[in-house]
C-alpha positions as CSV (number, residue, x, y, z in Angstrom):
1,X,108.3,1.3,124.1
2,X,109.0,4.8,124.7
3,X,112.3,4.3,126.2
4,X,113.3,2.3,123.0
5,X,111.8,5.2,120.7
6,X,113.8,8.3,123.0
7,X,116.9,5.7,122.4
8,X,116.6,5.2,118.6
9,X,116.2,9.1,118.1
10,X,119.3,9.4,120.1
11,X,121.2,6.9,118.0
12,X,119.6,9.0,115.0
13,X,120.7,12.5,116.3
14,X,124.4,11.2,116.8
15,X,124.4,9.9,113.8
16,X,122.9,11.8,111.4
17,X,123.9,15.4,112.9
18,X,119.9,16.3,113.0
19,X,116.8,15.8,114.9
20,X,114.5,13.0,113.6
21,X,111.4,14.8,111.9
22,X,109.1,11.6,112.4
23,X,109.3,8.1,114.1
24,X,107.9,5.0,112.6
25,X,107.8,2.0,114.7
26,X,108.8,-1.5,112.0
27,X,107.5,-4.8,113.6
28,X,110.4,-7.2,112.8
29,X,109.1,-10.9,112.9
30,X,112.1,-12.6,113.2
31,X,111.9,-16.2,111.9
32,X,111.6,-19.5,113.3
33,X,114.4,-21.3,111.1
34,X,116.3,-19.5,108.1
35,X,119.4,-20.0,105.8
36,X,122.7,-19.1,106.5
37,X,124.3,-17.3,103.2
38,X,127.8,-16.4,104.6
39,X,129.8,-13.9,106.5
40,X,129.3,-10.1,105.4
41,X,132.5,-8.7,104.6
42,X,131.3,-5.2,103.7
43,X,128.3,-2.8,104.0
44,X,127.4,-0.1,101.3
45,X,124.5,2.4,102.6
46,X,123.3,5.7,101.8
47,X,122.2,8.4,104.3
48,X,121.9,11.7,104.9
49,X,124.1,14.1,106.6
50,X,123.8,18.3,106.5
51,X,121.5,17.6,103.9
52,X,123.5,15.9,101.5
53,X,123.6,12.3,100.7
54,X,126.6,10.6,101.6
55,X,127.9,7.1,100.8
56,X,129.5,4.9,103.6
57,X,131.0,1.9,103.4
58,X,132.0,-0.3,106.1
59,X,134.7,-3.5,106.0
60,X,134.0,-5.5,108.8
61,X,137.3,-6.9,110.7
62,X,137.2,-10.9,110.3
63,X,136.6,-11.7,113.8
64,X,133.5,-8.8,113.4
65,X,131.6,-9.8,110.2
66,X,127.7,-11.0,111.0
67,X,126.2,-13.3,109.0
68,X,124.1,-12.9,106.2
69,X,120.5,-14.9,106.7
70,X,117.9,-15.2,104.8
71,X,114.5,-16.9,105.2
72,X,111.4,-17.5,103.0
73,X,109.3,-14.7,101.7
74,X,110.0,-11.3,100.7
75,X,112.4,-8.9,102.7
76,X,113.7,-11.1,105.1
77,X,117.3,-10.8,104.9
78,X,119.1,-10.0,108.3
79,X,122.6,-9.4,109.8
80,X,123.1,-11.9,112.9
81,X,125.5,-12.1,115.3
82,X,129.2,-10.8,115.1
83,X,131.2,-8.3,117.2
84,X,130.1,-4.4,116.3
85,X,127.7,-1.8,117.5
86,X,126.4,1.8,116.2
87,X,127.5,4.8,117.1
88,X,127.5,8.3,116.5
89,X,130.6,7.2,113.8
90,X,128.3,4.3,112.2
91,X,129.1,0.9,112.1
92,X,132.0,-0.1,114.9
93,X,133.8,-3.1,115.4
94,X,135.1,-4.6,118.1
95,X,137.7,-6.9,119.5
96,X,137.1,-10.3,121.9
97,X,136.9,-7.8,124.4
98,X,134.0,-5.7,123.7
99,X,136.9,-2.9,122.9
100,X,136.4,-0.9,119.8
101,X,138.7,-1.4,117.0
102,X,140.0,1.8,115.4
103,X,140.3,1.1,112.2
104,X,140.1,4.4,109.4
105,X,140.2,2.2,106.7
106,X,136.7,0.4,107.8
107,X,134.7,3.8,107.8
108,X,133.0,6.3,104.9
């Protein structure tokens, strides 16, 4: 557990520019069966950089995009599967590969 924690507050640091200034830990049931809604296409998210609030938005390359699923109750929506990770930059994706794609257009 602590390993994960010291990695998440990396992630954060890299990301954000700044050093967490708490960590929560969020227990994530994930469900036995659930819906598929679709393929994302895009990501819109709010977060903080040098203080200020900054929008991002991310277009996911077609061979990248996760699905959408949803299961019964409240809050349980998740992105599954497809071909990105998180870095320092925010959402990346990648190619058959594992490669990253550089793609300006996908970011902020």
């Amino acid at each position: 557990m602590q390993r994960d924690l010291e990695r998440a507050a990396k992630l954060y640091r890299d990301f954000r520019e700044e050093r967490p200034r708490r960590a929560r830990v969020v227990r994530v049931t994930l469900p036995k069966v659930a819906m598929v809604m679709g393929h994302v296409r895009a990501i819109e998210y709010d977060t903080t950089h040098g203080g200020k609030v900054t929008l991002y938005k991310h277009r996911f390359a077609p061979g990248s995009r996760p699905m959408l699923v949803a299961a019964n109750g409240r809050g349980k929506l998740f992105l599954l599967g497809g071909r990105y990770h998180v870095t320092a930059r925010g959402i990346v994706d990648l190619n058959p590969r594992g490669r990253e794609i550089e793609d300006g257009r996908r970011r902020k």
